[in-house]
N, C-alpha and C positions, 0 to 999 in steps of 0.2 A: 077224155079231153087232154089232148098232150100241151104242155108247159112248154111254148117253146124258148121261154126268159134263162130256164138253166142251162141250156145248151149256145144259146148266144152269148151267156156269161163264161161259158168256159172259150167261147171264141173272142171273146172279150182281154181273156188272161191271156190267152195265147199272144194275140196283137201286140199285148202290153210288154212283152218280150223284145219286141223290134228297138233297134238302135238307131243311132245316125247313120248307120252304113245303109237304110233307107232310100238317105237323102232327100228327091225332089217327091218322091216317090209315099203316098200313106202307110201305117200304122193296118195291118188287117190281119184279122184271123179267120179260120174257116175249119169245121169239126163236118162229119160226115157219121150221122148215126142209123144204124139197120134195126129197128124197132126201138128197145130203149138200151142199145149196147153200140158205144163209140165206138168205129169200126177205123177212122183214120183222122187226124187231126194234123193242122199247120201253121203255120202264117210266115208274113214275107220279110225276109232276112236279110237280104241285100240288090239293092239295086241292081238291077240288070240281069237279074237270075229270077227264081220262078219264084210269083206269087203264090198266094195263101192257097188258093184253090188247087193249084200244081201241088205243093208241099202237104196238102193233106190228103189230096188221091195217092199220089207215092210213098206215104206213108201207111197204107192200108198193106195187111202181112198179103202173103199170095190166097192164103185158103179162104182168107173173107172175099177177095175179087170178085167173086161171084153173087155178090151181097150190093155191090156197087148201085147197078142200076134199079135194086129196091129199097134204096137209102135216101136219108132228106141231109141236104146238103144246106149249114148254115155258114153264113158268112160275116163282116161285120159289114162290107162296103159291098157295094153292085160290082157285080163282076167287070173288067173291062171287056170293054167292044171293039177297040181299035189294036192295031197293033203296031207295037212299040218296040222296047227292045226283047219281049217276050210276047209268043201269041193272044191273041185275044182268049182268055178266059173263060167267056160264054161258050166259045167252039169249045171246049176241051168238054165242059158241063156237058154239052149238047152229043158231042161223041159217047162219052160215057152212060148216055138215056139213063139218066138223073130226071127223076121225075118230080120231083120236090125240091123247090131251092127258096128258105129263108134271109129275108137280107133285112139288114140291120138301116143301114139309110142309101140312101140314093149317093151317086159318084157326082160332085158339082164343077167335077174335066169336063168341057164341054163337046170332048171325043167321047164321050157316054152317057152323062146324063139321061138316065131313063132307058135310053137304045136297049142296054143290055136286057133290060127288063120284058121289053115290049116282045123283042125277039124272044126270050123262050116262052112268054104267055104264046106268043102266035104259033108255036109248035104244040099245043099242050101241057107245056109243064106249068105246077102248081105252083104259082109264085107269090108267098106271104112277104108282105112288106114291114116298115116301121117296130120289127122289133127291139126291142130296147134301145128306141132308136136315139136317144139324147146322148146315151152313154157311148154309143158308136160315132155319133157326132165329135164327142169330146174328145175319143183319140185322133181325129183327122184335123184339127181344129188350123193346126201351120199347113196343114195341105189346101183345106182351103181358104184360108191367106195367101198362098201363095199360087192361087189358081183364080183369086178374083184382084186381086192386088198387085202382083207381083212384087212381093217384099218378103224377106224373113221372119220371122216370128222372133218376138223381142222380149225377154224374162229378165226382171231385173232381180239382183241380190244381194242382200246386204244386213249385215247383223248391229244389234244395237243396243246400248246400254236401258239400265233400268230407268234411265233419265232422257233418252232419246236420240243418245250421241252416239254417231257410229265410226269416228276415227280423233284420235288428238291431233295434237298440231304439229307437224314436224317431224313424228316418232312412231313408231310401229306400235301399238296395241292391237291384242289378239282378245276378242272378246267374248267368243261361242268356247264350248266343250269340244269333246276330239271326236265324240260322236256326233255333234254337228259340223262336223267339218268332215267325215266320214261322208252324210248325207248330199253337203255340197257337192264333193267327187263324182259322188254315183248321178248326180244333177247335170253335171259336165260332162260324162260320157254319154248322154241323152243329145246334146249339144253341137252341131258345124263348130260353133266359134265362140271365143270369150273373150269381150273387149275392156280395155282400161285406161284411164286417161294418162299423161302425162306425170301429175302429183304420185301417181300409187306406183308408178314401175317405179321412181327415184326412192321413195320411203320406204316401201315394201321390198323391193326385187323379186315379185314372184316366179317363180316356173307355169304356174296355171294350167298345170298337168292333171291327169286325173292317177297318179301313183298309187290312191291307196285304194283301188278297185280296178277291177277286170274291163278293160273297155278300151277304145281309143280316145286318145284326147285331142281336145279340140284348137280348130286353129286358132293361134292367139292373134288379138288386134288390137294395137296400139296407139292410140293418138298422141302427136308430138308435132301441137301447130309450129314451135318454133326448130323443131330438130335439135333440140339440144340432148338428149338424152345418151347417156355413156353408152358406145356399144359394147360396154364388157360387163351389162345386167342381161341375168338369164335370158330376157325374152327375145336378143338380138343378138345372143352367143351361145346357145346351147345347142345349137345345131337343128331345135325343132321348128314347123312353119309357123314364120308370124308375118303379117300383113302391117306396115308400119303407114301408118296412115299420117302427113306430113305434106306443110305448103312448099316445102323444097328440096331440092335431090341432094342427096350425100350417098355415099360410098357405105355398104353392106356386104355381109356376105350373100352369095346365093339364096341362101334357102329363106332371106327375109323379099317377101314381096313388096315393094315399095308404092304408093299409091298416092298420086298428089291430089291435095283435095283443098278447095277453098274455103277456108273457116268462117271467113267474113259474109258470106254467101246467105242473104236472108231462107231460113228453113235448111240450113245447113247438114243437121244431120237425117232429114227426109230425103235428101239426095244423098246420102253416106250409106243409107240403108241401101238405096236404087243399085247404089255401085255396086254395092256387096253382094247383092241377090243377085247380078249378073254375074261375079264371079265365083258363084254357084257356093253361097251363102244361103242357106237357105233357114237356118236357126242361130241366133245369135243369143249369149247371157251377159247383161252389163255386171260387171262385178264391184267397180270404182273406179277413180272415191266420189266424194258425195258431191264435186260438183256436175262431175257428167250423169249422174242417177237424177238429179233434181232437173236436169236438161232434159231429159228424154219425158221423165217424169210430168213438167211443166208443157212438153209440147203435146201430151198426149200419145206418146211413140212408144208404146210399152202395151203386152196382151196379157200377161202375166207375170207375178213378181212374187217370189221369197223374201219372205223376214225373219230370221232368225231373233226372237228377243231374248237376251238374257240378261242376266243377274250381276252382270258390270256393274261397276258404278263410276265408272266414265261419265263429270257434267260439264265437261267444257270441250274447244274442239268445234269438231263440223257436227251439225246438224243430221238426223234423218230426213232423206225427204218424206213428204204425208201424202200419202196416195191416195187418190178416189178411184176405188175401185171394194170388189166384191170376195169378201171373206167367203172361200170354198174347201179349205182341207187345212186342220191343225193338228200338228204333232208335237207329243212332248217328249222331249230326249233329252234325260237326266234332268236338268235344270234348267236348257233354255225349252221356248216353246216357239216352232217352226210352223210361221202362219202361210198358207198359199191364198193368193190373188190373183181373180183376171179382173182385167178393167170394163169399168162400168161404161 
């Protein structure tokens, strides 16, 4: 009786590789083993280039090639069936007389759903479904967000003293360890875009780069209902993109995208999302300060959220917001303890 939970788990890890160079694009891995010896493995690296299935056949050395078509091919997602800016997936499977193909959950692009499936059962191939299928669920989770919704996927973060306060009044306090602010980085390079309001560019001036890991960083976006904001803080002079999100036009450099948006507008930022997912935003990280987290928070606009708590003892100041939502992943690093939430 073959296991086939450890061989989806290593297509599992692979997925969990993928960056935001993705994009609109899921999270997939795909392993190809000839009795109990991985013969080629992959997953999908960037947009517009070859999916998991492509990268784990051409990852197979030459002298296995011949092992191909007596191999079980696992995946995490249904192969695609249409084609996009890459062939359909299934044809490649199907070229290769792949006779066994494991998938993890069903594609909810409604250019597949199932098709791919149905098509290689009706050729004969051996098509096991639903393995470990929650945990393939859970890497595609913005994809489908963004395939029944049309919106990005919304992660809020924010760190917070032993008392519940996560910023003073007026004045910068840094309230995590450098290893949690390590973890944040590597969070941001997972990321489109990281937004902040008004209060934190003036207090803070951050860069909201991802410097201290390997990755690209994300676009920044900044709200400035009244446009007053200095353009000589990092986010509107460093030369990197930022989306300045404002009810009036002023004068920028190039590389800042200007985006006039009505604040007054009831459900305002449910239409700030809409904008952004069509300016191919497809994952967004609120970072601050506390009152645009308690906004998004309050309207329900949020799928998962970071909490970094630590051992400050910051009691005065702004508030955290209190989230209803579901404790799924705690880390502890040094002395704070980094809780993960998606909402209930």
């Amino acid at each position: 009786m073959i296991d086939h939970s450890i061989y989806m788990h290593r297509a599992i890890d692979l997925a969990q590789r993928a960056t935001n160079a993705v994009q609109t694009n899921p999270k997939v891995g795909s392993v190809l083993v000839y009795q109990d010896r991985i013969i080629g493995e992959g997953y999908h690296m960037k947009y517009g280039e070859g999916h998991a299935e492509v990268n784990c056949i051409n990852s197979v050395k030459e002298k296995d090639q011949h092992l191909i078509p007596n191999s079980r091919m696992y995946v995490t997602l249904e192969p695609c069936h249409h084609q996009g800016k890459t062939p359909p997936c299934v044809d490649l499977i199907i070229k290769h007389n792949i006779q066994e193909v494991i998938i993890g959950c069903t594609d909810p692009n409604p250019k597949v759903s199932g098709q791919s499936i149905e098509k290689l059962k009706s050729i004969g191939v051996n098509v096991i479904e639903g393995i470990c299928e929650n945990e393939c669920l859970e890497l595609i989770r913005p994809f489908i967000k963004s395939m029944t919704q049309k919106l990005p996927w919304v992660h809020l973060k924010f760190a917070k003293s032993k008392f519940n306060y996560m910023a003073a009044t007026d004045e910068q306090v840094w309230l995590s360890t450098p290893q949690s602010k390590l973890y944040v980085h590597r969070l941001r390079s997972q990321i489109d875009a990281i937004m902040i309001g008004t209060n934190t560019a003036m207090t803070d001036n951050p860069s909201l780069t991802t410097r201290l890991v390997d990755g690209s960083s994300p676009i920044r976006i900044v709200l400035d209902r009244q446009g007053k904001l200095s353009k000589d803080l990092k986010v509107l002079s460093d030369g990197h993109p930022t989306i300045y999100v404002t009810s009036t036009i002023r004068a920028l450099p190039d590389y800042v995208n200007i985006l006039i948006h009505n604040f007054e507008e009831e459900n305002h930022l449910a239409k700030l999302l809409s904008q952004l997912y069509h300016l191919r935003i497809y994952s967004v990280i609120i970072e601050g300060g506390a009152t645009l987290l308690k906004s998004f928070s309050k309207a329900n606009l949020w799928d998962e959220a970071t909490v970094i708590r630590t051992q400050h003892e910051l009691s005065s100041g702004s508030k955290a917001p209190n989230l209803n939502g579901k404790l799924i992943d705690r880390i502890n690093c040094v002395s704070d303890v980094i809780d993960n939430f998606r909402r209930i």
